[in-house]
C-alpha positions, 0 to 999 in steps of 0.5 A: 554106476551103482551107487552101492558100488566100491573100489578097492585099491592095494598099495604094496610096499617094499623100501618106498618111504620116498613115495609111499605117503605122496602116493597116499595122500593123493589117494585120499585128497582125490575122494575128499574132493570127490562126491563118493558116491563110490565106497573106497578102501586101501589094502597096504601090504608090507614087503619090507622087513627092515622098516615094516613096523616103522612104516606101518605105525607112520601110516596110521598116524598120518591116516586115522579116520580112513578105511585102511587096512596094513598087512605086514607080510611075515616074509618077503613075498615079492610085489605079485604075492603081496598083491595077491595078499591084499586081493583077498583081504578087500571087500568091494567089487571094483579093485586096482593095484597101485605102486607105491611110486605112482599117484593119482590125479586130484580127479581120480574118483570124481571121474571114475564116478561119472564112467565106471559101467558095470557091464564090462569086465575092465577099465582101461584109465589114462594118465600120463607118464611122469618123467622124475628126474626132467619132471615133464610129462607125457600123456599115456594113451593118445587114442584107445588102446586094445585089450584083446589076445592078439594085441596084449601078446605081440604087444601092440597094446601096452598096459604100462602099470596095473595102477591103470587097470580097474578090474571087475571081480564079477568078471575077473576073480581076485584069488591070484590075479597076479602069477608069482614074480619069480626071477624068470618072470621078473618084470614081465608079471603083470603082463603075465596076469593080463595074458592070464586073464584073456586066455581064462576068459578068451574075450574081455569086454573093456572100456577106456576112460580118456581122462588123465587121471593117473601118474605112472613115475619113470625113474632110470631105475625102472627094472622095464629099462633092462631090455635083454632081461625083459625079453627073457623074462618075457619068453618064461612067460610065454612058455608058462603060458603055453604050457598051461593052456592048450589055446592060441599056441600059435600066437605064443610061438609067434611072441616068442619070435618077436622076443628074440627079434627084439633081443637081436635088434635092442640086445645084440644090436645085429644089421637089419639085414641079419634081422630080415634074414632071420626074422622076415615074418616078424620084421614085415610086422614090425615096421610096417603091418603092426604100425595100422595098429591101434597102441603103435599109433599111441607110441608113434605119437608119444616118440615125437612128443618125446622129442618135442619136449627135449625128453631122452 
């Protein structure tokens, strides 16, 4: 790692007092305890007008010596152009989004010391998931995920939160990482981005830092848990998408079958004979050729040990 190197991590808020400050601080213990041989900066950005000024004042009071800059947004933006927002105000070459819910581990930054390689375009990171009303926790990734455009479009590999992302601005341009989150895009934005940045740069060089040290909280409230909304909001992705590239359209047209699939299996709940019926090409992925994937294997895993630890 180039010693000169840093990270810039933008935190958005928006109505998240429960969490903002737990989130924060598990930042700046991980770099106190840390040899910091990597440079850190924090960019939050205020989306919540009701309590911004509030927030903003308790943030500096409680963090007076570190590099943190508060970015109150004169409107409501929304998460993906408050990050967009925060993108353009950091200064180092490394950068990641993390949620105002989520946390990192108390190795976060002596971990990403020893791995952070800047040959490649993107770090994977791996954490685990929280589960906040059991308080039990599930590791995110078993084995390695993919990063290619195959695996990110059908979804065989899953990149649950931007938070275990780091990207490489020398390869990835911060100026609008993130499409903006309207509501037909709602819950599927940064899937958005990740399908973005494949088909501007069609390769991706990636590498996967097995390390957990990276808690991604699950709540009932978790807008991913609104299956039929996710499939539509996913579907207006793909048809952005398609309209904005002229590559890989086949493969747009095939995750766009497999989101209808999935909207008559989870949404209308239709016999698998209905399903194969209508979907046979996308059914013979689904159950059987998808599970050689890499990311199926993950969740096949991560099913049982749900199981195991009394998780529903």
């Amino acid at each position: 790692m180039d010693i000169n190197s840093g990270l810039s991590i933008v935190l958005t808020y928006y109505k998240g007092e429960k969490y903002i400050f737990h989130c924060l601080d598990s930042i700046f213990r991980s770099y106190k305890q840390s040899r910091q041989l990597l440079k850190k900066e924090v960019v939050v950005v205020i989306d919540s007008m009701d309590d911004a000024e509030r927030i903003a004042d308790e943030i500096t009071k409680r963090y007076p010596n570190e590099n943190l800059l508060i970015i109150i947004n004169p409107e409501n933006l929304g998460v993906a152009n408050s990050r967009n927002v925060g993108l353009k105000r950091t200064q180092y070459s490394y950068y990641t989004i993390i949620d105002q819910d989520d946390y990192v581990q108390d190795n976060y930054f002596s971990t990403l010391e020893k791995h952070l390689d800047p040959a490649f375009a993107l770090h994977i990171i791996n954490g685990v998931f929280l589960y906040h009303e059991q308080q039990k926790e599930i590791p995110i990734y078993y084995i390695s995920p993919d990063f290619r455009v195959q695996s990110i479009l059908m979804q065989t590999t899953t990149i649950y939160t931007p938070g275990t992302v780091i990207f490489n601005s020398d390869f990835i341009d911060k100026n609008n990482a993130f499409i903006d989150a309207s509501a037909k895009f709602k819950g599927a934005d940064d899937w958005a981005a990740y399908l973005d940045i494949i088909f501007r740069l069609d390769h991706v060089n990636f590498k996967f830092i097995k390390e957990k040290i990276f808690v991604y909280r699950l709540h009932q409230t978790n807008y991913s848990n609104n299956t039929g909304e996710m499939v539509f909001s996913s579907i207006a992705v793909l048809d952005y998408l398609a309209k904005k590239y002229s590559i890989h359209k086949a493969l747009v047209l095939k995750a766009k079958e497999r989101y209808n699939f999935l909207y008559a299996l989870k949404v209308e709940k239709r016999s698998s004979l209905e399903i194969f019926k209508k979907f046979p090409g996308i059914f013979i992925f689904h159950y059987f050729t998808s599970l050689m994937k890499r990311d199926r294997i993950n969740r096949l895993i991560f099913r049982l040990d749900k199981i195991r630890l009394g998780i529903k």
